[in-house]
Structure formats: C-alpha cells, structure tokens
N, CA, C and O atoms as a Maestro MAE file, in Angstrom:
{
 s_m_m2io_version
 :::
 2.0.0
}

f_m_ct {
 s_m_title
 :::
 protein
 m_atom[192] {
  # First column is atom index #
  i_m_mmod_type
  r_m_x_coord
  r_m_y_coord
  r_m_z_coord
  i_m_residue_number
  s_m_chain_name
  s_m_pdb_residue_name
  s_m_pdb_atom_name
  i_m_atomic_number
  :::
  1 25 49.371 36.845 -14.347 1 A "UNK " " N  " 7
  2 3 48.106 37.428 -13.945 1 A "UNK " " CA " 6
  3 2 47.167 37.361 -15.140 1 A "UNK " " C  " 6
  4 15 47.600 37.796 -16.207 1 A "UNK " " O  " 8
  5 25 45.730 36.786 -15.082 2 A "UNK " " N  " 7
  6 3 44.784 37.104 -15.986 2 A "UNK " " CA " 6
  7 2 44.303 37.902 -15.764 2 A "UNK " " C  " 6
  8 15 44.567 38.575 -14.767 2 A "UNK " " O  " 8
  9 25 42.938 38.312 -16.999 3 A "UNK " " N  " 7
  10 3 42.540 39.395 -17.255 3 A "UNK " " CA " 6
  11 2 41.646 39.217 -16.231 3 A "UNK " " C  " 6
  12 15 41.193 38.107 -15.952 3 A "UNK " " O  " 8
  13 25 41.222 40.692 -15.380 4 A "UNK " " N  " 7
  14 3 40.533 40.736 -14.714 4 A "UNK " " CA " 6
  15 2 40.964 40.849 -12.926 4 A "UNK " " C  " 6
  16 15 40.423 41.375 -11.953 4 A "UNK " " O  " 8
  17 25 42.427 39.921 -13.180 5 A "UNK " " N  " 7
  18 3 43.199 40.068 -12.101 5 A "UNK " " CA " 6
  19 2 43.388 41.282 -11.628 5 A "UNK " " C  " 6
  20 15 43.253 42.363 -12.200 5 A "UNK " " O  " 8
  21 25 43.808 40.965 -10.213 6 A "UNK " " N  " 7
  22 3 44.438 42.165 -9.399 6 A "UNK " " CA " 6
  23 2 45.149 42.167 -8.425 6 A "UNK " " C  " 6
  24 15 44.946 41.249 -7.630 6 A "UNK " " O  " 8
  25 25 46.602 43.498 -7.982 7 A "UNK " " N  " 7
  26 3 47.434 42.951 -7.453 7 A "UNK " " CA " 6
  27 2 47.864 44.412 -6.593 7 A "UNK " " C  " 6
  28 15 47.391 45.441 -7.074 7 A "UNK " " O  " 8
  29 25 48.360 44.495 -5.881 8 A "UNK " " N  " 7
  30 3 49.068 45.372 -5.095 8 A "UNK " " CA " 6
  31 2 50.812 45.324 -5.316 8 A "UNK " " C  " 6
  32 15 51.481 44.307 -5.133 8 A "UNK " " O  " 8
  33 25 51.311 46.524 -5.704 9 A "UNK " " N  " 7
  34 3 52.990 46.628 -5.691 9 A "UNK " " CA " 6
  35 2 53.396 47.511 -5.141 9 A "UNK " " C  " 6
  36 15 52.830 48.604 -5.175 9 A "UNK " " O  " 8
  37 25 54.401 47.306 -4.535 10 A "UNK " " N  " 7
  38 3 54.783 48.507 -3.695 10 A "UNK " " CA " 6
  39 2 56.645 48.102 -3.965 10 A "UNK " " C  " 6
  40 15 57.482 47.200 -3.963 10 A "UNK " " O  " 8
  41 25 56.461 49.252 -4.130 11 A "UNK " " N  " 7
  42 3 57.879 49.873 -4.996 11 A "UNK " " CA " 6
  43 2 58.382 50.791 -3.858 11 A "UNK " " C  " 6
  44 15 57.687 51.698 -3.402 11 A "UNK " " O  " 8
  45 25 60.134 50.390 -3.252 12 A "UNK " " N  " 7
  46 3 60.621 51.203 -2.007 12 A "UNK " " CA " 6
  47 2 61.188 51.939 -2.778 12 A "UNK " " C  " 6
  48 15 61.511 51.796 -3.958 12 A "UNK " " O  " 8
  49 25 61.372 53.193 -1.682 13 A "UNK " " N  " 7
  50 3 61.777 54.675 -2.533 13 A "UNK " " CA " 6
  51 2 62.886 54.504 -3.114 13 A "UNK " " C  " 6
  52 15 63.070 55.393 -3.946 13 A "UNK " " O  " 8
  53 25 64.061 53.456 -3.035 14 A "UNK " " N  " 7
  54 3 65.539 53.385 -3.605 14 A "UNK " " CA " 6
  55 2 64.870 53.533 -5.144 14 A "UNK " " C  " 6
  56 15 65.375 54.377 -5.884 14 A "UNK " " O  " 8
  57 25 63.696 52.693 -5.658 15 A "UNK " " N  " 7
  58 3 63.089 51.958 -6.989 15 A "UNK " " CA " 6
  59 2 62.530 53.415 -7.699 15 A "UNK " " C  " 6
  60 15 62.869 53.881 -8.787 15 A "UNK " " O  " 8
  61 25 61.834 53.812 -6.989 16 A "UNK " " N  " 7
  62 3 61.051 54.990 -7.021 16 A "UNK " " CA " 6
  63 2 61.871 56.645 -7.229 16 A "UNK " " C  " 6
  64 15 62.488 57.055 -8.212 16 A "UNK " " O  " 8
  65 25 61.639 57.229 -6.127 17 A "UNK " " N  " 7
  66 3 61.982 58.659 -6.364 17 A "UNK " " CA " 6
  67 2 63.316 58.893 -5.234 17 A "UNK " " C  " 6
  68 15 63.809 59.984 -4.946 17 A "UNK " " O  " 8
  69 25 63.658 57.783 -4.794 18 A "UNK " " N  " 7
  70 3 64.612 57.772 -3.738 18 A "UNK " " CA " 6
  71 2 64.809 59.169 -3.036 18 A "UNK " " C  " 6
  72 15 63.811 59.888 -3.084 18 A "UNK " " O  " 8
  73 25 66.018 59.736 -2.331 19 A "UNK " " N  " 7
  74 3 66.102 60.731 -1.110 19 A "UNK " " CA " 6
  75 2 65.727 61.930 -1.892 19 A "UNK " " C  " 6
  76 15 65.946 62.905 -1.173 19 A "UNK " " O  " 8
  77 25 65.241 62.312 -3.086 20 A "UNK " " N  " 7
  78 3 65.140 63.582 -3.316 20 A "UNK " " CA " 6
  79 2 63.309 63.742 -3.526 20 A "UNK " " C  " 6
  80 15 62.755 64.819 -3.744 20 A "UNK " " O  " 8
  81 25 62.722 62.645 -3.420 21 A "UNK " " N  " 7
  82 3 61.838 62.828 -3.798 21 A "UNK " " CA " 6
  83 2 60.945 63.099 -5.119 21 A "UNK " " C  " 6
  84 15 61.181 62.298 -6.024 21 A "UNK " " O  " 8
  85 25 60.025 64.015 -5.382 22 A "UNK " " N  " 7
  86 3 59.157 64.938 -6.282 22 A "UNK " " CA " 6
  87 2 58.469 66.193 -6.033 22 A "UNK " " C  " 6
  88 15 57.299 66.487 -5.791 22 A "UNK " " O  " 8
  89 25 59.743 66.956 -6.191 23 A "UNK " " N  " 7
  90 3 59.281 68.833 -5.363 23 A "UNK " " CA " 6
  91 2 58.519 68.431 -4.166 23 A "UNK " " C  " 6
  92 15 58.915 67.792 -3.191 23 A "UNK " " O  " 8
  93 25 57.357 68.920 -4.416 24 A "UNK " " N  " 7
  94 3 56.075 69.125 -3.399 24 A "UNK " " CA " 6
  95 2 55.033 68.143 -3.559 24 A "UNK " " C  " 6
  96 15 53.970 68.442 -3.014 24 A "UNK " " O  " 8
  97 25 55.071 67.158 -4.108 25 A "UNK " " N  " 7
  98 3 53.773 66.141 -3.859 25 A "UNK " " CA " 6
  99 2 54.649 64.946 -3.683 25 A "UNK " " C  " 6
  100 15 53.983 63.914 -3.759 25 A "UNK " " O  " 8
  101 25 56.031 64.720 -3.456 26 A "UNK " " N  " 7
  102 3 56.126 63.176 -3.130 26 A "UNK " " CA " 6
  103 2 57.527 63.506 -2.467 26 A "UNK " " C  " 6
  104 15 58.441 63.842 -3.220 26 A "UNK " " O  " 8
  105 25 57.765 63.427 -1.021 27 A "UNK " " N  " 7
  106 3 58.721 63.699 -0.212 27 A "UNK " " CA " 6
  107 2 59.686 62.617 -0.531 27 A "UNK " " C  " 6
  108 15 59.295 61.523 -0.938 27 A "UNK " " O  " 8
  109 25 60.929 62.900 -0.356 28 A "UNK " " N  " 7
  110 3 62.236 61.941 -0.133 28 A "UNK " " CA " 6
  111 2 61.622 60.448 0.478 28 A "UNK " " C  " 6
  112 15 60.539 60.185 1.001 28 A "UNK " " O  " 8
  113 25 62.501 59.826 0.249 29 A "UNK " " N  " 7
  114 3 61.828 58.297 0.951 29 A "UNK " " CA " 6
  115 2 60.606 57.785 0.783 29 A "UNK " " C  " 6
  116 15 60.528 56.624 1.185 29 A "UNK " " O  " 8
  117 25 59.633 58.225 0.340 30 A "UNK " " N  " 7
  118 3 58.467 57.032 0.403 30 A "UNK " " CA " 6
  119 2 58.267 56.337 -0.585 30 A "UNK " " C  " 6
  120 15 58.446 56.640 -1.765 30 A "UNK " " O  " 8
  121 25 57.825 55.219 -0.074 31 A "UNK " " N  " 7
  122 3 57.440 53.963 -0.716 31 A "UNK " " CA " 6
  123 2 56.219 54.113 -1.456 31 A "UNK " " C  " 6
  124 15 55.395 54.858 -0.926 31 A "UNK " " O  " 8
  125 25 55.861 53.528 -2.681 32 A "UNK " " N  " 7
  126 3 55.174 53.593 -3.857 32 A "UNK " " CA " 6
  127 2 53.886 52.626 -3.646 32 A "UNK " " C  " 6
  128 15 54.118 51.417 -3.650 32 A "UNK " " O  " 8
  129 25 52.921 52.937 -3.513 33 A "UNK " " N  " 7
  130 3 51.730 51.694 -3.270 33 A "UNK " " CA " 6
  131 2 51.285 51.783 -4.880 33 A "UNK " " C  " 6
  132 15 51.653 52.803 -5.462 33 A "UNK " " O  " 8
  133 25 50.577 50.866 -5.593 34 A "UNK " " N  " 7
  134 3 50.320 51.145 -6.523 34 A "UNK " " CA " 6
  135 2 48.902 49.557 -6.779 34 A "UNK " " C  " 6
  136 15 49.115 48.349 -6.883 34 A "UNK " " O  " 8
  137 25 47.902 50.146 -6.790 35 A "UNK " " N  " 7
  138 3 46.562 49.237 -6.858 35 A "UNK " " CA " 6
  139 2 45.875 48.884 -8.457 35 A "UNK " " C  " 6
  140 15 44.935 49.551 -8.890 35 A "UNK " " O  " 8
  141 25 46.555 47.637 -9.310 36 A "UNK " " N  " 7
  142 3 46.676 47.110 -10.554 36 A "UNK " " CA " 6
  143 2 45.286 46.887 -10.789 36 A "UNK " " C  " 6
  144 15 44.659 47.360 -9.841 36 A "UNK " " O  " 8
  145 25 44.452 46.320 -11.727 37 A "UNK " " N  " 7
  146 3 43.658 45.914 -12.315 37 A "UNK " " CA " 6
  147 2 43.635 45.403 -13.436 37 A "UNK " " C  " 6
  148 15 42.929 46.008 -14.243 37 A "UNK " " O  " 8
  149 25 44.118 44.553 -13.781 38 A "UNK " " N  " 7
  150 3 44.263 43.862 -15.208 38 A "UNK " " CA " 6
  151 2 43.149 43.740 -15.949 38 A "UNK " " C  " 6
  152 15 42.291 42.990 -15.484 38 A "UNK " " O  " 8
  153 25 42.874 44.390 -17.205 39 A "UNK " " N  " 7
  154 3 41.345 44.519 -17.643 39 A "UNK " " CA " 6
  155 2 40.919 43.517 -18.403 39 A "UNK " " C  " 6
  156 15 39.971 42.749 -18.240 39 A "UNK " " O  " 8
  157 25 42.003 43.628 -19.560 40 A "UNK " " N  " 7
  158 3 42.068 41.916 -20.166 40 A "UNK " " CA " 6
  159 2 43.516 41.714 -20.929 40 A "UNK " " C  " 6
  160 15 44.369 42.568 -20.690 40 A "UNK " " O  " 8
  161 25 43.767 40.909 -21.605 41 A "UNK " " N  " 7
  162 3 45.612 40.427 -22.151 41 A "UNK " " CA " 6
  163 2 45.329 40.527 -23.552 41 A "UNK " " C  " 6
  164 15 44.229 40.058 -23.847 41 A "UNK " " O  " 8
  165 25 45.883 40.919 -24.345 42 A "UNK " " N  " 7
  166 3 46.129 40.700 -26.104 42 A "UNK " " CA " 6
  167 2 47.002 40.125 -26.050 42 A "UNK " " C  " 6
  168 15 47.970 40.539 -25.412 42 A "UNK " " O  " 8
  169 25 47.020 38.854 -26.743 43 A "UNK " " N  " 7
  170 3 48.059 38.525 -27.278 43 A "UNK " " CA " 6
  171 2 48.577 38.947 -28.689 43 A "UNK " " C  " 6
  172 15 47.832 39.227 -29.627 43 A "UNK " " O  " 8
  173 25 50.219 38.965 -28.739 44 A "UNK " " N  " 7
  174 3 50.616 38.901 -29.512 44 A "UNK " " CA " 6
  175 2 50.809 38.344 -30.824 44 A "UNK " " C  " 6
  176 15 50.771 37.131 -30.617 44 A "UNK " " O  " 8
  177 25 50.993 38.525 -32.054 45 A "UNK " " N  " 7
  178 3 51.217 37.599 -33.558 45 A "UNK " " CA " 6
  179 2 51.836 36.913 -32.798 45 A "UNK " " C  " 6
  180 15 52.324 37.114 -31.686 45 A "UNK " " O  " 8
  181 25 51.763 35.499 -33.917 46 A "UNK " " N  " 7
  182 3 52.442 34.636 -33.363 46 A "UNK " " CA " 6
  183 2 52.351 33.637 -31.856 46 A "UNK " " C  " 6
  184 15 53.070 32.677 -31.580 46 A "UNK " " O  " 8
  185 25 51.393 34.138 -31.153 47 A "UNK " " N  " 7
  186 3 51.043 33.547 -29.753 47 A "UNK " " CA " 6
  187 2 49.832 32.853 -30.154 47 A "UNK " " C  " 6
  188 15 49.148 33.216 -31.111 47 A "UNK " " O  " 8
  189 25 49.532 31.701 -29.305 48 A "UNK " " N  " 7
  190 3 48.695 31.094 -29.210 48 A "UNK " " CA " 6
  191 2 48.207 30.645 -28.115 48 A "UNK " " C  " 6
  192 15 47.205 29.929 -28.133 48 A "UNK " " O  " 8
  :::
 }
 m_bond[191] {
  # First column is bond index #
  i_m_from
  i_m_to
  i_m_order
  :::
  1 1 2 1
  2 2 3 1
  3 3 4 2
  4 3 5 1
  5 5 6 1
  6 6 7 1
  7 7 8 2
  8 7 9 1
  9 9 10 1
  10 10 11 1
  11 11 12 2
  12 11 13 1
  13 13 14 1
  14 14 15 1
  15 15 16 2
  16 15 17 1
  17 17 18 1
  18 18 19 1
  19 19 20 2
  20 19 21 1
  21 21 22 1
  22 22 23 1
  23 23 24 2
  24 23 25 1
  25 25 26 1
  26 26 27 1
  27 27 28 2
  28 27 29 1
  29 29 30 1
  30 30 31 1
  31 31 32 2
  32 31 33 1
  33 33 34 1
  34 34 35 1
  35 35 36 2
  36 35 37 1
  37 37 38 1
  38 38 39 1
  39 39 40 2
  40 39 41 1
  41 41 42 1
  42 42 43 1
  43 43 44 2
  44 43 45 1
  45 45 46 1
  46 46 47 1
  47 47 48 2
  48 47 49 1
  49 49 50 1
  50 50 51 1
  51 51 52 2
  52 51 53 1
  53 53 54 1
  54 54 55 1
  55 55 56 2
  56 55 57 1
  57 57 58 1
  58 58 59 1
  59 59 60 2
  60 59 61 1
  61 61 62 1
  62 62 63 1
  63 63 64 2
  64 63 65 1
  65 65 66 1
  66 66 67 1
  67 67 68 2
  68 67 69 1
  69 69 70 1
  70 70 71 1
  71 71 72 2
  72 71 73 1
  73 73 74 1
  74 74 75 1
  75 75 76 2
  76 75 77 1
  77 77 78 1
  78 78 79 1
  79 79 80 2
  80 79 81 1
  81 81 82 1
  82 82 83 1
  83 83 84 2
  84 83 85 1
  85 85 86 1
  86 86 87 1
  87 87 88 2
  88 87 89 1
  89 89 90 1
  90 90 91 1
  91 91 92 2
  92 91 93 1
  93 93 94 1
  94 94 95 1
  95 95 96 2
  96 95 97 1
  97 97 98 1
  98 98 99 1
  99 99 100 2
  100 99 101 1
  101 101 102 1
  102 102 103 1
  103 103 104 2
  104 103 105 1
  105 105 106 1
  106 106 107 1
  107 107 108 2
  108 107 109 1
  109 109 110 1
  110 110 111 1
  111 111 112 2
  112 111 113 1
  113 113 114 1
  114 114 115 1
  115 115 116 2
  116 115 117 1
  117 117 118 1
  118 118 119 1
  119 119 120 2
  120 119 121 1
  121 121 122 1
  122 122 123 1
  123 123 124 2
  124 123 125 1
  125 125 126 1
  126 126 127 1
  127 127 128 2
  128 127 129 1
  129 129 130 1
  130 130 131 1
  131 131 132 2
  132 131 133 1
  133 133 134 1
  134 134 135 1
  135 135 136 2
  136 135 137 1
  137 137 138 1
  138 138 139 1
  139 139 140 2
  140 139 141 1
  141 141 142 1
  142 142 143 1
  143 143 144 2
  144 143 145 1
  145 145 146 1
  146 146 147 1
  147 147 148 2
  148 147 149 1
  149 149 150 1
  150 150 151 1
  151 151 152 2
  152 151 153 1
  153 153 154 1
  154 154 155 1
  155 155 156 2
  156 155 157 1
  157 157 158 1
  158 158 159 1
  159 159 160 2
  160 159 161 1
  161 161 162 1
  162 162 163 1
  163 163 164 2
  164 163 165 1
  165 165 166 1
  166 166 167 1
  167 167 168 2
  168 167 169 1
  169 169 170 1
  170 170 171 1
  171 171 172 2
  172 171 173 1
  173 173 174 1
  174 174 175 1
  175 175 176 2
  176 175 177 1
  177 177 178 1
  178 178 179 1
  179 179 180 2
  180 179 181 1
  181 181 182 1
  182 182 183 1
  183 183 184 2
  184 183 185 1
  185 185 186 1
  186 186 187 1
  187 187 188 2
  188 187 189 1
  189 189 190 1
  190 190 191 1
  191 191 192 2
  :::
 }
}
C-alpha cells in the first residue's frame, strides 16, 4: 500500500476479542471492521 492509500480489514472475532468479548462495549463474537488510511511511508536506514 502507498502513501495515501486506503483499505478496509476486518478481523473475525476468533482474531479479535473472540467469545468473551470486551465487558460492555464489544460483545462476544463480533467481527472487527477497521477503515485504514495510509498517510505517507518512511523508509527505513538502509532502504532505498
């Protein structure tokens, strides 16, 4: 992905918070939507 890119991931609850959830804001089982924006990349020393 370049900078500027953007992507949608969705992470199933096994990945996530699986059957127990997060107390009171994220029930057992659900699936993770998560909306990326890549702003820009640094590279590393050594990269070119």
């Amino acid at each position: 992905m370049r900078g500027g890119g953007k992507a949608l991931f969705l992470v199933p609850s096994r990945l996530a918070y699986g059957p127990t959830g997060n107390y009171y804001t994220i029930p057992g089982f659900t699936p993770l939507l998560f909306n990326v924006e890549l702003v820009r990349v640094k590279q590393g020393p050594g990269k070119k």
